[in-house]
Phi, psi and omega in degrees: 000350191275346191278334176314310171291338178242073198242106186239002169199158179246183201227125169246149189297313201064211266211345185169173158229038159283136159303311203297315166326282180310319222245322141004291179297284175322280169310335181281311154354297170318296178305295178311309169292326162297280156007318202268295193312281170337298199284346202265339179308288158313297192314297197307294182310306191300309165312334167282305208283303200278141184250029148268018166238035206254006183311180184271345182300318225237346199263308176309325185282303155013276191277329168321293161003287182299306192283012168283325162307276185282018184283281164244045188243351178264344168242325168278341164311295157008266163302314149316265185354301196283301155354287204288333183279323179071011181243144218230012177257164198267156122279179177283277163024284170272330158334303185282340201279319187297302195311308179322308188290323169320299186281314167304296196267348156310320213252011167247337178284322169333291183296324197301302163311308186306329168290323179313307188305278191290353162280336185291301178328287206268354181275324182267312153310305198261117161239343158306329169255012165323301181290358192230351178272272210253061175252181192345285197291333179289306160355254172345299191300297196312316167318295176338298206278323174281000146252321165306338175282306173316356192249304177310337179282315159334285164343289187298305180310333206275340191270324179277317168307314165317337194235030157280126169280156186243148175235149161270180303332006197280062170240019168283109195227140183306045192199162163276007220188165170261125205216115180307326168294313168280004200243339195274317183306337193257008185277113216273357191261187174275151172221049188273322188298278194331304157332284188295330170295339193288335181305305202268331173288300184300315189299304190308278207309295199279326181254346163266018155287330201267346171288323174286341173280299165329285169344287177302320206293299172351300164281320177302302182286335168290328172286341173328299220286331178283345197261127168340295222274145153283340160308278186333253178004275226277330188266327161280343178289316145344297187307326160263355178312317193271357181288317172321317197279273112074270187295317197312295204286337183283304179288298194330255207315006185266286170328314163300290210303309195258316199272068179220179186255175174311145112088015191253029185191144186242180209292325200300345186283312179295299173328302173323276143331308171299347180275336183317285175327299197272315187271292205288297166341268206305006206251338162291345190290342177291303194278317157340279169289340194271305181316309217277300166231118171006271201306341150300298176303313189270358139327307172280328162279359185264331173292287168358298198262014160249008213251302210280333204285305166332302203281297182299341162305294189318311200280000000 
């Protein structure tokens, strides 16, 4: 236990030890996170601004938006450093803070689909009590309760991982990231209890999130399938393509990653699935909905084409 105290930073591994590589790695990182930051940015604008986007489908994508920002602004700003710097350490500190944010807004974008899922269920199944169902304060509440719910799920595990001693020199962690699974490992005490909350919070969190997604699609296509027209089908089916694609990519690597038994994956498989995840997700979910649906796009060239008319005003 005397050794515990003097472990005040970690060494995160990343991503490679190539130079040739790292610098590589870097400019694309680099690339994604503006794109990502850029692209999540627009939807947030366009969605405030355009008023054919004020539905609860468009208020809920919103706030998707926000945690995707910070989604991956709690890890890559980070990682880039330790890229550019080559100094490849953590504090303790910003360890527990990095890990924290990671696990809060992965696990409210979780609720967030799921709500998103069930505003599709009810605009397509109920769509005469759509507007009366889901109007402004229920909106508003709901969000309210998927960050609380994500701070809440979170909270507990986190207040007992924070008051684990870490022994030195055992401060190396196999990531690009502080990642509870690779983080666990270096914990001078038993963490079997701690596992298993982590276990039963991720098993909640992920499939029972993703049960409410199946549910809601499920009904949803069986009513597709009832409407006469083939126009009708492909234009309502639209309307849900893109959440779907969404859900697909969101959910798949979190389930490989978190939802395994001990010890049935090693980490280096997991960095990887964790580079999907943590990069690529927030940076498709913008060109997702925006290639995929209309009223986006044409949101955006009419915000686009008051820009320029603006811009050509200024000169």
């Amino acid at each position: 236990m005397e050794n515990s105290t003097t472990v005040r930073e970690f060494i995160l591994l990343g991503l490679t030890n190539n130079q040739q590589i790292a610098v590589g790695l870097f400019l694309i990182l680099l690339g994604i996170y503006l794109l990502t930051l850029i692209g999540n940015m627009l939807i947030i604008i366009v969605t405030l601004v355009n008023a054919q986007l004020c539905s609860p489908m468009y208020f809920f994508l919103r706030h998707v938006a926000w945690i995707e920002i910070g989604y991956i602004s709690s890890i890559i700003p980070k990682t880039l450093a330790n890229i550019a710097t080559g100094n490849k350490s953590i504090s303790l500190a910003g360890c527990f803070v990095q890990m924290f944010l990671h696990f809060v807004l992965g696990t409210t974008e979780f609720l967030l689909l799921a709500t998103m899922s069930v505003d599709r269920y009810i605009a397509i199944c109920k769509p005469l009590h759509y507007t009366t169902i889901l109007n402004e304060q229920i909106c508003s509440l709901l969000v309210l309760c998927c960050w609380i719910g994500g701070l809440s799920l979170i909270l507990v595990p986190s207040i007992f991982f924070f008051q684990m001693p870490f022994c030195g020199p055992n401060n190396i962690i196999n990531h690009f990231f502080c990642d509870n699974g690779a983080l666990i490992k270096l914990s001078c005490v038993d963490t079997s209890l701690l596992e298993l909350i982590n276990f039963v919070i991720a098993t909640f969190s992920l499939l029972g999130t993703l049960s409410v997604n199946i549910v809601s699609y499920v009904k949803i296509i069986s009513t597709i399938l009832r409407i006469p027209s083939t126009t009708g089908r492909k234009k309502t089916f639209s309307t849900c393509a893109s959440h779907m694609t969404v859900v697909s990519i969101t959910y798949s690597s979190c389930v490989f990653i978190y939802i395994r038994p001990k010890g049935s994956s090693k980490l280096d498989y997991n960095k990887m699935i964790a580079l999907l995840n943590t990069v690529l997700a927030p940076l498709l979910i913008p060109f997702i909905y925006c290639l995929r649906n209309r009223q986006v796009q044409d949101a955006l060239r009419i915000e686009l084409r008051q820009w320029i008319e603006f811009c050509k005003k200024l000169k």
